[in-house]
C-alpha positions as CSV (number, residue, x, y, z in Angstrom):
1,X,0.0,0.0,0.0
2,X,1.2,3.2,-1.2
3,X,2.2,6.0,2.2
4,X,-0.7,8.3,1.2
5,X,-2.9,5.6,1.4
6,X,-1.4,4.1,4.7
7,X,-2.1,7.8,6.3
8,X,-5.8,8.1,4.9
9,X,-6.9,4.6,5.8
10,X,-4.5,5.8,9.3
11,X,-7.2,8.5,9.7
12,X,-10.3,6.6,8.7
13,X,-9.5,4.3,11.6
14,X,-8.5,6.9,14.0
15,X,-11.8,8.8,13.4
16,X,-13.6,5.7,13.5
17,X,-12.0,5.1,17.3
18,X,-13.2,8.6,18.5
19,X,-12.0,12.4,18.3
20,X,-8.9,13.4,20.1
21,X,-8.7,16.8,22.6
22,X,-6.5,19.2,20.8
23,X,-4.3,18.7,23.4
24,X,-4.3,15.1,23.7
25,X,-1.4,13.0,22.1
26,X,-2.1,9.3,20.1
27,X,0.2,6.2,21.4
28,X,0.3,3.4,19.1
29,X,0.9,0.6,21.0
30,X,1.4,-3.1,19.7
31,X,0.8,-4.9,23.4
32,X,-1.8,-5.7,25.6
33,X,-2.7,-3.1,28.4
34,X,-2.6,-5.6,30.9
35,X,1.2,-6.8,29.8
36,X,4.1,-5.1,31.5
37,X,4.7,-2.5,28.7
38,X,1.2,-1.7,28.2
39,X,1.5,-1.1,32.2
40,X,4.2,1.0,31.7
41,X,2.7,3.1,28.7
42,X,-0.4,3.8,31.0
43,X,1.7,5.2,33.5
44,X,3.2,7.4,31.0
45,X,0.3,8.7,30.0
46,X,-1.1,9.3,33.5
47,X,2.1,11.0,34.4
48,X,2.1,12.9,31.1
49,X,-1.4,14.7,32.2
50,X,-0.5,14.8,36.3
51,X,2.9,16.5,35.4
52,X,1.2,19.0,32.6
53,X,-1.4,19.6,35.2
54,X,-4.0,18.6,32.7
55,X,-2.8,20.6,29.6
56,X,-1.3,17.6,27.6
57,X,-3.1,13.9,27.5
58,X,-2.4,10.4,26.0
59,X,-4.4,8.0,24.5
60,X,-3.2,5.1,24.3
61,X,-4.3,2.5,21.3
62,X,-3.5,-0.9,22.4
63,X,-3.1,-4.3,20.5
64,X,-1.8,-2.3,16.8
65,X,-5.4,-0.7,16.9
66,X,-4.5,1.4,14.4
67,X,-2.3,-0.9,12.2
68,X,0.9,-3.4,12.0
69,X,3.8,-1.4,13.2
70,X,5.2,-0.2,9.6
71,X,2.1,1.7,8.6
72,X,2.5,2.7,12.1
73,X,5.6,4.4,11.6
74,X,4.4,5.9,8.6
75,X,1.4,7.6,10.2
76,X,3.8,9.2,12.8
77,X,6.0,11.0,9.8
78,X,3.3,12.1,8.5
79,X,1.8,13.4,12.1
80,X,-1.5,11.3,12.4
81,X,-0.2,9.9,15.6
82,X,2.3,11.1,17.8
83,X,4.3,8.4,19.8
84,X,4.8,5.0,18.2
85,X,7.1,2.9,21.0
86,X,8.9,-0.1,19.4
87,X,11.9,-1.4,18.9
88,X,14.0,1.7,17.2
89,X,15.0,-0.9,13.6
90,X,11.9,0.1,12.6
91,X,13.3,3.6,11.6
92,X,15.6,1.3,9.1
93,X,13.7,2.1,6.0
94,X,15.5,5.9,6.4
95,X,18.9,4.7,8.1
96,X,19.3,1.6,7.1
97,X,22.3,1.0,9.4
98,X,19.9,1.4,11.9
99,X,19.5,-2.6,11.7
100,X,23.2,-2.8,13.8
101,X,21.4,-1.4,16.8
102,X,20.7,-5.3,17.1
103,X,23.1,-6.7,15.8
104,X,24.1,-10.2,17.2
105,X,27.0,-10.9,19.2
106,X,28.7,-7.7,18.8
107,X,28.0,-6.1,22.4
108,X,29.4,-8.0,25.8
109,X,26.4,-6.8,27.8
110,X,22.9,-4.7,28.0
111,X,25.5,-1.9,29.3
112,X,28.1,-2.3,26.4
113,X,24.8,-2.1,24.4
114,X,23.4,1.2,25.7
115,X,26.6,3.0,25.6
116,X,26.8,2.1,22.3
117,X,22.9,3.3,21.9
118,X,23.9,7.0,23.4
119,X,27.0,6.9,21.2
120,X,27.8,9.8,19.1
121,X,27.1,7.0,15.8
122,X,24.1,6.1,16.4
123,X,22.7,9.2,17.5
124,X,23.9,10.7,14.1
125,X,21.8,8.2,12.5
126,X,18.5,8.8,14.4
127,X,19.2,12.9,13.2
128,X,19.4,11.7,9.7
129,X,16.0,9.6,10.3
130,X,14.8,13.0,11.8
131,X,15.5,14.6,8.5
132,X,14.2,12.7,6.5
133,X,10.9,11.6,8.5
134,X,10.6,13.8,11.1
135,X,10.8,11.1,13.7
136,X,12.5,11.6,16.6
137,X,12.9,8.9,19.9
138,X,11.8,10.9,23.0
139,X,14.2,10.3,26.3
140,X,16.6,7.6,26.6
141,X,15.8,4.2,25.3
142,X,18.6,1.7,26.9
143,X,16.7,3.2,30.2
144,X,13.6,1.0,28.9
145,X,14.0,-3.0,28.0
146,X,12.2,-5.3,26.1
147,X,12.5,-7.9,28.0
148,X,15.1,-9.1,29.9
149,X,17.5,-11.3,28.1
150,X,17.9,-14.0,25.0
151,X,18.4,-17.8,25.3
152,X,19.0,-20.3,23.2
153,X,16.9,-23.5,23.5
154,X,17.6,-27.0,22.4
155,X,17.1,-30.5,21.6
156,X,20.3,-31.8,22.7
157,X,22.5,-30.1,25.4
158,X,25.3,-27.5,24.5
159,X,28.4,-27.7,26.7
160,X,30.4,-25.0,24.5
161,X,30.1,-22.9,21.2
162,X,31.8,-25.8,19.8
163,X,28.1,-27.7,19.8
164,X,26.8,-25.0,17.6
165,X,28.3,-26.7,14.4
166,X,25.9,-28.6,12.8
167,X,22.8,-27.6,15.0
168,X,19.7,-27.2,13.0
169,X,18.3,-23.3,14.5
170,X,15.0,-21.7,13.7
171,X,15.6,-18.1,12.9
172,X,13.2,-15.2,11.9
173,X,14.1,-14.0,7.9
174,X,17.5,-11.1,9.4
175,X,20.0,-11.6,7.0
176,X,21.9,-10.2,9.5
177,X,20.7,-12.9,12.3
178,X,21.2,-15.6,9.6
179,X,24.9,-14.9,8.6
180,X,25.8,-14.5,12.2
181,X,24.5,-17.9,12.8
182,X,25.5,-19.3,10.2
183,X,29.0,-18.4,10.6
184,X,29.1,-20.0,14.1
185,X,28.4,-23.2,12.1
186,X,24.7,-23.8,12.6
187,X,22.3,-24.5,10.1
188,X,19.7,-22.1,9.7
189,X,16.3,-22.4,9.1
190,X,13.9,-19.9,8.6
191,X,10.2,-20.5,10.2
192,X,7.4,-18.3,11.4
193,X,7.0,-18.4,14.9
194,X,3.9,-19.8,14.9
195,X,5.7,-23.3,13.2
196,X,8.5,-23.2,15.8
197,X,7.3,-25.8,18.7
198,X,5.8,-28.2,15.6
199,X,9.4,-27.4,14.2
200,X,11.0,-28.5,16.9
201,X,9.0,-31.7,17.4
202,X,9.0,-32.8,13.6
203,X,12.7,-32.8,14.1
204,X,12.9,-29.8,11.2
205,X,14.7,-28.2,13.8
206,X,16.9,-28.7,16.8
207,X,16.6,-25.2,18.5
208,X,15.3,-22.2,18.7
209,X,16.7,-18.4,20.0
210,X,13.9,-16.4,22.6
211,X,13.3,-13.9,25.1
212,X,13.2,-15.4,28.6
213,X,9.7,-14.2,29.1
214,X,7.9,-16.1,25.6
215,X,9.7,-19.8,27.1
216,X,6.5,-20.0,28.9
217,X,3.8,-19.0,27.0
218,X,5.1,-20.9,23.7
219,X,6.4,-23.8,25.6
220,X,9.3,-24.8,23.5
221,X,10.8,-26.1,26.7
222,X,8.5,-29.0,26.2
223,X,10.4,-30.1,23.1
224,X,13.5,-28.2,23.0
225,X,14.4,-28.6,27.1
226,X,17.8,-27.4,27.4
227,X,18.0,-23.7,27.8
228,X,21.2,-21.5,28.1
229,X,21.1,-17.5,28.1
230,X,22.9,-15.9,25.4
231,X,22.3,-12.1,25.7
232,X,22.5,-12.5,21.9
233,X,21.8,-8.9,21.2
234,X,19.8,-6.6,23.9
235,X,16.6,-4.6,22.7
236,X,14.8,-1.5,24.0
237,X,11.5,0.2,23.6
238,X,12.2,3.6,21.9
239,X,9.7,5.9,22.0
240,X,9.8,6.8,18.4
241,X,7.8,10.8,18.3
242,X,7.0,12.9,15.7
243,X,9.7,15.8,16.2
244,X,6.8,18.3,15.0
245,X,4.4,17.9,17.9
246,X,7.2,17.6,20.1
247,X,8.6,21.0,19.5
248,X,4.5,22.6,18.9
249,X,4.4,21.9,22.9
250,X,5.3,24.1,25.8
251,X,8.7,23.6,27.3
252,X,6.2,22.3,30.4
253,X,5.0,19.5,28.6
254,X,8.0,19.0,26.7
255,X,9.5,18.3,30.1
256,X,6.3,16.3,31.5
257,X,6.9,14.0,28.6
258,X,10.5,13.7,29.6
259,X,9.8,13.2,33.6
260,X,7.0,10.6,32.3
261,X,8.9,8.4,30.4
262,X,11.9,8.3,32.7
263,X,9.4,7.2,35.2
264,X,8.0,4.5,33.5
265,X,11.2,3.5,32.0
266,X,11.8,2.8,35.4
267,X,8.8,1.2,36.2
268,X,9.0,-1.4,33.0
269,X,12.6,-2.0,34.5
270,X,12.1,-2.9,37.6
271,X,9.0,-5.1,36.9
272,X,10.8,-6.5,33.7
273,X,14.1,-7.8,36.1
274,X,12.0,-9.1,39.0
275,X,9.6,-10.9,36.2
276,X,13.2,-12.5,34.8
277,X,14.0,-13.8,38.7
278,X,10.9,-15.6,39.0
279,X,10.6,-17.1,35.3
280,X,13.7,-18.4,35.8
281,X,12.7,-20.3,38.9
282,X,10.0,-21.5,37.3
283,X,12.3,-23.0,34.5
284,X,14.3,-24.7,36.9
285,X,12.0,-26.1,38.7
286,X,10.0,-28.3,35.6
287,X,11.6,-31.6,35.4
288,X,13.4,-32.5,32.7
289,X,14.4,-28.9,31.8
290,X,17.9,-27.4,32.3
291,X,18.6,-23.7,32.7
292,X,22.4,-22.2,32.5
293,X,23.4,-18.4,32.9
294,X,26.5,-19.8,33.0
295,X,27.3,-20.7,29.1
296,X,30.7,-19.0,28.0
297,X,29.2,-16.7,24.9
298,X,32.8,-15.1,25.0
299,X,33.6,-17.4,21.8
300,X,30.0,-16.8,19.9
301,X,31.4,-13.0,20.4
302,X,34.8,-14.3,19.1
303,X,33.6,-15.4,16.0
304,X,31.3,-12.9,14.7
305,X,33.8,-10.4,15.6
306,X,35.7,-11.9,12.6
307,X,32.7,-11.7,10.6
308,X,32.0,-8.0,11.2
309,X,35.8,-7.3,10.5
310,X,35.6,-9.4,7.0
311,X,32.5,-7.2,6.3
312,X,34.2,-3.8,7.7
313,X,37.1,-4.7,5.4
314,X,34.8,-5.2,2.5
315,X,33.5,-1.6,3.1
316,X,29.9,-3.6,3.8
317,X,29.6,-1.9,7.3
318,X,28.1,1.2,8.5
319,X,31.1,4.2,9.1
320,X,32.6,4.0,12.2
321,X,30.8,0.6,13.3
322,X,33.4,-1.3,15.3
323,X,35.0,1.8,16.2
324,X,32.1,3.0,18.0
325,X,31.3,-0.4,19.2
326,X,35.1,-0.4,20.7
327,X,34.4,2.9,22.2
328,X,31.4,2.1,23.9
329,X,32.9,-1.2,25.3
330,X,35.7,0.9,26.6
331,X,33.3,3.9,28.3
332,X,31.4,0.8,29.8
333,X,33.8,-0.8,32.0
């Protein structure tokens, strides 16, 4: 569907859901309310109106309401809604080395990763996706996870990075993902995530990379009950804003939106963390099902740090990459 046509059937819907107060921003959210980010985007937007003192609301639109997240981002450049939070690759169709932000294996933890995130890079490229879209990402996304961290799970048990060769692995279509993985020596196999557990079971394939808290609810550990974390690449909820409104608001509100996402930043961490603890024990406690935080990922990072230095070499890198990512690992420590 053409972008005019994304924005007018935007609008249609939007209408359709009920007038907004001139004062009153649109959230586009893809979650339930009653899930730990919709929880923390209803804070937001009660903090939003306590701190303005009424002047400035937020409506929140649960469940992609108002579309799939890429018309979504659309209808914010073009200023039909004003907040879109996701995960900030979504900006990648006006910086396209925006996609490194989550990139495998190239960060030693979440804190490597958010220095990295506040880096001079990558905030360059979000001003070039201002330019040229008029989104900007309002406060400081690191400060807000998406969950807590990555596993791996599988069939058969893996002792080192050495196990990797070989290992059938369900991945989502990244070519990114898929050359990382498949320069570690696995074989990968692209599924939707519906087809995963079947997947696994039909012996199609042998495991299958997650966030800690979807284990449960899609149950791979019944057929793929060996689970290691991996912290294969950390992710944050950026709260991608049309620059325009932003900048129509008083400095007031421009600092109640600032306060208000700090604050529920917080509030997503916190609840996100705690959440990890007790999943966790769950996990252990199932029989038949291993848990390890204590698999050496030192060598995964190895490895596809030769592949990112082939690829720098080959001038098929962003600017500045693995300098910045250097950087960032040095600021961290």
């Amino acid at each position: 569907m053409a972008r005019t046509s994304l924005v007018a059937a935007a609008a249609i819907t939007l209408c359709a859901l009920g007038p907004a107060h001139a004062d009153t921003w649109r959230l586009s959210s893809q979650v339930s309310p009653e899930s730990i980010e919709g929880q923390a985007y209803q804070l937001f937007a009660e903090r939003v109106s306590e701190l303005s003192d009424g002047d400035l609301r937020v409506r929140i639109f649960p469940n992609s309401q108002i579309g799939d997240i890429d018309a979504v981002v659309e209808q914010l450049s073009a200023g039909v809604i004003q907040l879109a939070p996701s995960a900030m690759t979504f900006l990648a169709r006006w910086e396209e080395a925006i996609r490194y932000a989550s990139a495998p294996f190239l960060f030693d933890d979440y804190d490597h990763w958010a220095a990295f995130i506040r880096g001079d890079l990558v905030q360059g490229w979000l001003a070039n996706v201002t330019e040229a879209s008029g989104i900007t990402v309002l406060g400081d996304a690191p400060s807000f996870p998406r969950g807590s961290f990555r596993t791996l799970l599988t069939v058969e048990p893996l002792t080192s990075a050495d196990d990797i060769a070989g290992l059938r692995i369900r991945q989502f279509n990244s070519q990114i993902v898929i050359d990382v993985w498949n320069n570690l020596g696995a074989e990968v196999v692209v599924l939707p995530w519906g087809e995963v557990y079947d997947g696994i079971n039909r012996t199609i394939v042998g495991a299958v990379t997650s966030p800690l808290e979807l284990i449960e609810s899609t149950r791979f550990y019944e057929v793929a009950p060996n689970i290691v974390r991996t912290d294969e690449y950390p992710q944050a909820i950026a709260f991608m804003m049309n620059q325009a409104a932003f900048d129509g608001v008083s400095q007031e509100n421009r600092n109640a939106l600032l306060q208000a996402h700090a604050e529920s930043a917080a509030f997503a961490w916190d609840q996100i963390m705690s959440g990890a603890e007790a999943t966790v024990e769950r996990l252990e406690a199932l029989d038949g099902v291993t848990y390890s935080d204590s698999f050496d990922t030192s060598a995964l990072i190895a490895r596809t740090a030769t592949l990112y230095a082939a690829r720098a070499d080959a001038g098929e890198l962003p600017d500045g990459l693995l300098e910045a990512v250097e950087a960032a690992r040095e600021s961290s420590r």
